[in-house]
C-alpha positions as CSV (number, residue, x, y, z in Angstrom):
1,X,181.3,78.4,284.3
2,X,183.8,78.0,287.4
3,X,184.2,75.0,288.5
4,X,187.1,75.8,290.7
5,X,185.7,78.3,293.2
6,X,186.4,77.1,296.9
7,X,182.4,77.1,298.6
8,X,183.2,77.4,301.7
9,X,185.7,80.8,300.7
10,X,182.3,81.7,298.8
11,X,180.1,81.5,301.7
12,X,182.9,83.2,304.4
13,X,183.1,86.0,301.6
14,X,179.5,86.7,301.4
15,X,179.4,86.6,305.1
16,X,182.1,89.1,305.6
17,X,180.5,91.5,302.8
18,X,177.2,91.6,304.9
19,X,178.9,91.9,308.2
20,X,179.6,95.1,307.9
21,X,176.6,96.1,308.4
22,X,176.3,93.7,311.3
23,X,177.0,95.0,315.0
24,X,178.7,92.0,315.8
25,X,182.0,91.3,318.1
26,X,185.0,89.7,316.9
27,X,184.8,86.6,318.5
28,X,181.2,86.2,317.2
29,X,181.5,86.9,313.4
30,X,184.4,84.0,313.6
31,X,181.8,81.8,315.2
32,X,179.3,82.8,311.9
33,X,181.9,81.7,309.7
34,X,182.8,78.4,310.3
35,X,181.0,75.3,311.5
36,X,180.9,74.0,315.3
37,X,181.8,70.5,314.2
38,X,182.5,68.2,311.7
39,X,181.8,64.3,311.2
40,X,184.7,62.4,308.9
41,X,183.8,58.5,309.3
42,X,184.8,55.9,306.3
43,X,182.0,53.6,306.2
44,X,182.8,50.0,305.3
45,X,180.4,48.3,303.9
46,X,180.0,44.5,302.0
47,X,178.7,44.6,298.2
48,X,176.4,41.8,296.7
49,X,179.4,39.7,295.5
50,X,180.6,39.6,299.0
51,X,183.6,42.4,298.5
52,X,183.5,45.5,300.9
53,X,184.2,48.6,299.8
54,X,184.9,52.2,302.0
55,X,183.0,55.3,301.4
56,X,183.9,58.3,302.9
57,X,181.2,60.4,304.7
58,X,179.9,63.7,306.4
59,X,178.2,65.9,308.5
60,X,178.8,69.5,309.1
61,X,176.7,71.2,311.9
62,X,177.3,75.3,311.3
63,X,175.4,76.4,313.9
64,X,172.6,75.8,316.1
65,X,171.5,79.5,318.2
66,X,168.2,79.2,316.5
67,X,167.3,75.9,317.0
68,X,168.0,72.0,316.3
69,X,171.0,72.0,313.5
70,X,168.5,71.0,310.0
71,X,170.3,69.8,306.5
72,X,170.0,67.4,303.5
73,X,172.0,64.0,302.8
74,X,173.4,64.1,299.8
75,X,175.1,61.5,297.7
76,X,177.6,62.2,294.9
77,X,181.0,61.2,293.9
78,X,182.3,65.0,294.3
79,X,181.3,65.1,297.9
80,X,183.9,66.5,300.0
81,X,184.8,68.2,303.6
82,X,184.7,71.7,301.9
83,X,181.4,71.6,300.3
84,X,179.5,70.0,303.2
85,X,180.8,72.6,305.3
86,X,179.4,75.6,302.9
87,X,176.3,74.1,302.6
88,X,175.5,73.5,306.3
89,X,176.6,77.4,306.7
90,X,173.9,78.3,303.5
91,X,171.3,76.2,305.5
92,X,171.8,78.1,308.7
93,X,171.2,81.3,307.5
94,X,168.8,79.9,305.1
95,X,167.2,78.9,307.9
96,X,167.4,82.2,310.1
97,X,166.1,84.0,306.5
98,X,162.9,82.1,306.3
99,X,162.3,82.5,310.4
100,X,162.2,79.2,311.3
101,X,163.5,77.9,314.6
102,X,166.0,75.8,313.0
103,X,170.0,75.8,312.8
104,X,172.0,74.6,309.5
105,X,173.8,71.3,308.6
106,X,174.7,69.5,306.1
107,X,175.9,65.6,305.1
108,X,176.7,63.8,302.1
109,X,178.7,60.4,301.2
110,X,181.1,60.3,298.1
111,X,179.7,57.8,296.1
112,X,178.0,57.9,292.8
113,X,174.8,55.6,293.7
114,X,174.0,54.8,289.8
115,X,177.0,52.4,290.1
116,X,175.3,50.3,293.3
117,X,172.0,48.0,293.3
118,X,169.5,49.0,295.8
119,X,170.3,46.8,298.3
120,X,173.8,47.8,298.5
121,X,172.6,51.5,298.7
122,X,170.5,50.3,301.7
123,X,173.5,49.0,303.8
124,X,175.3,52.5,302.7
125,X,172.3,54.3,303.7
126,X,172.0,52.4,307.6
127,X,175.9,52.0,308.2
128,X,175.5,56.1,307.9
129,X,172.9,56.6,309.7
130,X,174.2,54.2,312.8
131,X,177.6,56.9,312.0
132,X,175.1,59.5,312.8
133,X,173.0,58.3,315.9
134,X,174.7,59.6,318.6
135,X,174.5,63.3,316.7
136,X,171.1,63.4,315.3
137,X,167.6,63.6,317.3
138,X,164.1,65.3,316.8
139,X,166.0,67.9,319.2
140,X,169.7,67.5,317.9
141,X,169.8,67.6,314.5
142,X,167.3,66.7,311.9
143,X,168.3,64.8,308.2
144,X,166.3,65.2,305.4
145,X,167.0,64.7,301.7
146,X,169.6,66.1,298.9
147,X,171.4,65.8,295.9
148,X,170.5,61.5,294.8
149,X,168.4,61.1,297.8
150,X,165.1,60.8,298.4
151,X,162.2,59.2,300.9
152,X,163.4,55.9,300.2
153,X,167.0,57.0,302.4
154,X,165.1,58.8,304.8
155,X,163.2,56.1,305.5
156,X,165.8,53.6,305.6
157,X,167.5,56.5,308.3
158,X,164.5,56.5,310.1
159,X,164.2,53.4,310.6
160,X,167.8,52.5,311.6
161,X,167.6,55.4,314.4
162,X,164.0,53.9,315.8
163,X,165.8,50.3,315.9
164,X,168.7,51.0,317.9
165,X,166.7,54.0,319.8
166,X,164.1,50.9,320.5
167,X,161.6,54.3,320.0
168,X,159.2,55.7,317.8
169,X,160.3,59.0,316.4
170,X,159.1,60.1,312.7
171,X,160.4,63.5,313.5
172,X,164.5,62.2,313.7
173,X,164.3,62.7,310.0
174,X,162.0,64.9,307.0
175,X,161.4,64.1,303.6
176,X,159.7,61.0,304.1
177,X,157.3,59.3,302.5
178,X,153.7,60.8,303.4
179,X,152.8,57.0,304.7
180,X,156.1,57.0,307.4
181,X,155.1,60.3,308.6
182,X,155.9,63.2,305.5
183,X,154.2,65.9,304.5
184,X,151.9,67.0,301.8
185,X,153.7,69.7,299.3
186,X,157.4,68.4,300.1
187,X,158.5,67.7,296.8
188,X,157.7,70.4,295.1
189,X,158.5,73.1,298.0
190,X,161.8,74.4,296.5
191,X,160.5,74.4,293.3
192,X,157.3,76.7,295.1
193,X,159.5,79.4,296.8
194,X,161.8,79.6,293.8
195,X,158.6,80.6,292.0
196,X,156.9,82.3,295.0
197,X,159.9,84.9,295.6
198,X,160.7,85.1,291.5
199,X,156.6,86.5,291.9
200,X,157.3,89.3,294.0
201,X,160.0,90.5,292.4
202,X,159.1,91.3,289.5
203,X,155.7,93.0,291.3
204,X,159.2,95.0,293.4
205,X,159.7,96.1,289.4
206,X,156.2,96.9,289.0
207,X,156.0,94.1,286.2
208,X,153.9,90.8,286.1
209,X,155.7,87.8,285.9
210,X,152.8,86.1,283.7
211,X,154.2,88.1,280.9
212,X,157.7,86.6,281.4
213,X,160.1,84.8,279.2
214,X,161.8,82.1,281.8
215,X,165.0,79.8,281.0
216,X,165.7,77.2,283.8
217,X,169.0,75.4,283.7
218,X,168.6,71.7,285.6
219,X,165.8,69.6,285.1
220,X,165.4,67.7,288.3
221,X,163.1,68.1,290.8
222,X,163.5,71.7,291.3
223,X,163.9,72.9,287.9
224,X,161.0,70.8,286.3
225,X,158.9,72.2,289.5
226,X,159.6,75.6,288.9
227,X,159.1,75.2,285.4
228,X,155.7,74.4,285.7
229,X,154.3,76.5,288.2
230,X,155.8,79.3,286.6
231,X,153.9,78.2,283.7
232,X,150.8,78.2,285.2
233,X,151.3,81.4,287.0
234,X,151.6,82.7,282.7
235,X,155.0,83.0,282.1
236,X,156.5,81.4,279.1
237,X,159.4,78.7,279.5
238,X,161.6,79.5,276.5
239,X,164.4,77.0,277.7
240,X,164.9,74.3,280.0
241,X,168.4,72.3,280.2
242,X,169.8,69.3,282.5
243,X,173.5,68.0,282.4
244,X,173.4,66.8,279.0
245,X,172.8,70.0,277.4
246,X,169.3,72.2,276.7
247,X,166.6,73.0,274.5
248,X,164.8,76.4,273.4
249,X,161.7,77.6,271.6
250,X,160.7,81.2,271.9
251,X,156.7,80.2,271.8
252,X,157.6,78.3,275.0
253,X,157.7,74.6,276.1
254,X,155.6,72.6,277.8
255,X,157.5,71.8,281.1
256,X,155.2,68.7,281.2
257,X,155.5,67.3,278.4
258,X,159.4,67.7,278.1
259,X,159.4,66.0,282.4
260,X,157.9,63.0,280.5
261,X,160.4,62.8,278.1
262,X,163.4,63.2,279.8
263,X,161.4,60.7,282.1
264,X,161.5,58.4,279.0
265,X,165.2,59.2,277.4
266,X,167.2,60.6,280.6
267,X,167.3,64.0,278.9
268,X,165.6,67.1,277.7
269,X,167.4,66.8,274.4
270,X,166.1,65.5,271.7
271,X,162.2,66.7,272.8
272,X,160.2,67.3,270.1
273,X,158.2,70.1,271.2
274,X,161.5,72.6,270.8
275,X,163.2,75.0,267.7
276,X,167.2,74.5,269.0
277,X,169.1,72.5,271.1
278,X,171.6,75.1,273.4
279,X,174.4,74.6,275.8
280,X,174.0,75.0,279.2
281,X,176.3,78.1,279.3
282,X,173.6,79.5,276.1
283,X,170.9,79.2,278.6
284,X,172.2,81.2,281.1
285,X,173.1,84.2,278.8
286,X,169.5,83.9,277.1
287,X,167.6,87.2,276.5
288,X,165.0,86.1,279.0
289,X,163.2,88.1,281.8
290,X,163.8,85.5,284.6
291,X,167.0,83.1,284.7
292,X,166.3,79.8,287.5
293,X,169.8,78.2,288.1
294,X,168.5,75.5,289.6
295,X,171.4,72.6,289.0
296,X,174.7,73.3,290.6
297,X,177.0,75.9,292.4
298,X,179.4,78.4,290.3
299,X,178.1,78.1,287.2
300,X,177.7,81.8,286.9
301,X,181.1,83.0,287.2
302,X,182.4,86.8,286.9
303,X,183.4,85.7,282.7
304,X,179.7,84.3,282.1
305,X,177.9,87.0,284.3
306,X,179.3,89.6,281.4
307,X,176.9,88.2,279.5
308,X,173.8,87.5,281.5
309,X,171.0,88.9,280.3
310,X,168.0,88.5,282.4
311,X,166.5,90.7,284.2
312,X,165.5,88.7,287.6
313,X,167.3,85.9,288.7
314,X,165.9,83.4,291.2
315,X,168.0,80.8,292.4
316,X,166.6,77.6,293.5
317,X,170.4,75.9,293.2
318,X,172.7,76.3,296.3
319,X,175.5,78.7,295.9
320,X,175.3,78.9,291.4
321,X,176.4,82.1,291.6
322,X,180.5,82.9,292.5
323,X,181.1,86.1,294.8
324,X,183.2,87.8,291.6
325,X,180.1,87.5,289.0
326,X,178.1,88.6,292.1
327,X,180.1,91.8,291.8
328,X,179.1,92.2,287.7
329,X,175.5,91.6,288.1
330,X,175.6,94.2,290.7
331,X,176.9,96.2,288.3
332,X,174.0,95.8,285.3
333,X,171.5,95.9,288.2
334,X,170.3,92.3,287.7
335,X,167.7,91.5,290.9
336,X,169.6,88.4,292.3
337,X,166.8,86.3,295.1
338,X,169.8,84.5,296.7
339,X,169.4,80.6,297.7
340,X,169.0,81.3,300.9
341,X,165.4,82.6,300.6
342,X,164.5,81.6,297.0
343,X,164.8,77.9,298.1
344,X,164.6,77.6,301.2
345,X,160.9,76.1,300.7
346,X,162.5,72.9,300.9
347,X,163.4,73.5,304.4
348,X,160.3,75.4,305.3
349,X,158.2,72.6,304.9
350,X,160.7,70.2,306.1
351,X,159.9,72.5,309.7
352,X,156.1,71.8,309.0
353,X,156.9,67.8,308.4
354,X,158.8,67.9,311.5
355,X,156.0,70.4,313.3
356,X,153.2,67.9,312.3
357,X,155.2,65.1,314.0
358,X,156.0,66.7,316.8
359,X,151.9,66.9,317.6
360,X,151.2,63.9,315.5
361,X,148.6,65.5,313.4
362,X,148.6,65.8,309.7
363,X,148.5,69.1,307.5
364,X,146.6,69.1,304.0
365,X,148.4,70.3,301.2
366,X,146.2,73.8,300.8
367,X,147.2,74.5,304.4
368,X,151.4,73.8,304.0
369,X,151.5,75.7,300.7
370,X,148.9,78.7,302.2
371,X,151.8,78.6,305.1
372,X,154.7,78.5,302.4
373,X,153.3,81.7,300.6
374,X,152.9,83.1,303.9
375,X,156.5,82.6,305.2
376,X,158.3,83.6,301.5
377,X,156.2,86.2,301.4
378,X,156.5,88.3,304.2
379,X,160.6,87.4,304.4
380,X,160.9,88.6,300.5
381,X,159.6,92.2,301.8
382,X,161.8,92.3,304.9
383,X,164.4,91.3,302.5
384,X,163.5,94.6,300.3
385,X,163.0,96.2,303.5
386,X,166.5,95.8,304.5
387,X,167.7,96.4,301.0
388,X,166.1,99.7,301.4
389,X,166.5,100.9,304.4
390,X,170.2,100.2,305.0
391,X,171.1,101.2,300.9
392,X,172.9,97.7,300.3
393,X,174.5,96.3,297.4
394,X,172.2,93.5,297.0
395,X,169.7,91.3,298.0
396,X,172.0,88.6,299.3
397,X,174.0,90.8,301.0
398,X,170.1,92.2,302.7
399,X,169.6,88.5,303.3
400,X,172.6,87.8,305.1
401,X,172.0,90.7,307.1
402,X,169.3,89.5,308.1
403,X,170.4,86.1,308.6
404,X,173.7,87.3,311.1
405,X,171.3,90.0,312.7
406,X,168.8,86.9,314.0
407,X,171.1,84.5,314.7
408,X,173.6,86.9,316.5
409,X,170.5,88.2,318.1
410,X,169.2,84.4,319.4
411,X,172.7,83.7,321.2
412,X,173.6,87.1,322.7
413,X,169.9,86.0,324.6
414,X,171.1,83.1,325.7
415,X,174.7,84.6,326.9
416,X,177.7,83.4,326.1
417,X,179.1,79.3,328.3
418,X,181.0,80.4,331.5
């Protein structure tokens, strides 16, 4: 696992691979690889005892041809300028992959929220978001959650922006809770594409995935998601893992029985239901038929990828994969669905929370997850499509093709500022 791996180079790298095979003009491939603008502010904030304290914060808008800039909040104490910068770019051609009318940012706040109380969080949360007010809007750019955040801070968010705005405006902000204006099948969107696009690629092999052999490294929301509707599609989950390590059985796991106990004990380890306990670097070199990264970026680097063995990858983690070991799968012709489709539920839906606000009339949850299938779908093919018809390396580098084709396509309509 790399650890060291600069994501913004990663992201400028894979942009530059699939520009190639891009008509695009100087000027404008520098404008695909960097953001427009970047938000630095140091929050200070008082604590419960009284004591203020100074977090550092961001927001990265990469670009915004398509549409409103859209991107998650995230909280972590490994936040930084570079990250949130390759993350907004990822969500702007995640974005223009899924056709949706949406640009791509990205925020966070280095802070590890374990170590706060609730309250303190709150006054985090809302001295953020009154950072953010004069650069977010239901036409600007549109929060929604992350990495430690949840409804809970996009409600808070929410309603900071409607106070000061003295307005009424659900759609500022997605992820909420379905009582302040969310939408049914948001939590377990990413977890639904990452399965969804995993789906039709192995029907691309001419293979079902119900007889698949799945491992699925992070058990958060994601992981555990795609866990179990994999299961029910037929596949078998072999191995699961979350930061403290994993677990395998060849017979297959149940995904919800071991949610409930790491519900219970904070970890996977130690469920009863498995043969072995395995590291997280075992998991990824498993003998399986579909590998789901679905925790954090570069933890496939080009040493690690020497000994990946599945067959399918699908990523529902942001950027797990370094541009190096991108090169060795390549070589053992591993199908790679990059993040920027095999996720990008999470975002899809986040357009139909912010669609059904916009009209102020509620979806049911059949009709968002018949529209997810839809959308992943019919982008997975056009994906293949590309792949085929322009004899690419890979899949990412046929979504990102995509991606810089639509987006360079979007502002060479509206011309470029005189």
């Amino acid at each position: 696992m790399s650890d060291e791996v600069n994501p913004f180079s990663s992201l400028q790298r894979q942009v530059e691979e699939a520009v190639q095979y891009v008509d695009v003009t100087e000027g404008m491939l520098q404008r695909l690889k960097s953001p427009e603008r970047v938000l630095e502010t140091n929050l200070t904030v008082e604590m419960d005892d009284g004591s203020t304290e100074v977090f550092t914060a961001y927001r990265s808008q990469f670009n915004g041809d398509r549409g409103p800039y859209k991107g998650g909040i995230r909280y972590h104490p490994d936040v930084n300028r570079e990250e949130v910068k390759a993350l907004s770019g990822w969500m702007a051609y995640k974005t223009a992959v899924a056709g949706v009318p949406l640009g791509g940012a990205k925020g966070g706040i280095v802070i590890d929220p374990s170590e706060y109380s609730e309250s303190e969080l709150e006054r985090v949360t809302r001295s953020f978001a009154t950072e953010l007010r004069p650069l977010i809007g239901v036409d600007q750019d549109i929060p929604a959650p992350d990495v430690n955040t949840g409804q809970r801070e996009m409600n808070w968010i929410k309603d900071t922006y409607e106070t000061l705005e003295n307005t009424t405006e659900p759609g500022v902000i997605t992820g909420k809770a379905i009582e302040n204006g969310g939408s049914e099948g948001r939590v377990e969107a990413t977890g639904r594409s990452t399965v969804l696009a995993a789906r039709e690629a192995f029907d691309y092999r001419d293979e079902d995935i119900a007889d698949a052999t799945v491992a699925v490294q992070g058990y958060g929301n994601a992981g555990w998601i795609t866990a179990k509707l994999v299961e029910e599609l037929g596949a078998t989950v072999v191995a699961v893992s979350d930061s403290s390590g994993g677990i395998y059985d060849a017979a297959g796991l149940d995904p919800v029985a071991v949610k409930e106990h790491k519900r219970n004990t904070g970890s996977v380890v130690g469920y009863q239901g498995a043969d072995d306990e395995i590291s997280n670097d075992e998991l990824l070199t498993l003998d399986v038929d579909l590998l789901v990264p679905a925790a954090l970026g570069n933890v496939i680097d080009a040493d690690l990828a020497g000994d990946v063995e599945a067959d399918v990858i699908s990523e529902a983690a942001n950027g797990p994969i370094t541009p190096d070991a991108d090169d060795v799968l390549e070589g053992k012709d591993v199908i790679v669905i990059p993040d920027i489709l095999a996720n990008a539920g999470g975002v899809t839906v986040s357009y139909f929370e912010w669609v059904q606000n916009r009209q102020r009339f509620h979806w049911s949850e059949e009709r968002v997850n018949d529209e997810l299938e839809s959308i992943i779908v019919d982008q997975f093919w056009n994906l293949v499509d590309a792949y085929e018809s322009h004899d690419l390396p890979s899949f990412r580098v046929a979504a990102y093709v995509i991606a810089l084709q639509r987006i360079d396509d979007a502002a060479e309509e509206f011309g470029p500022w005189p």
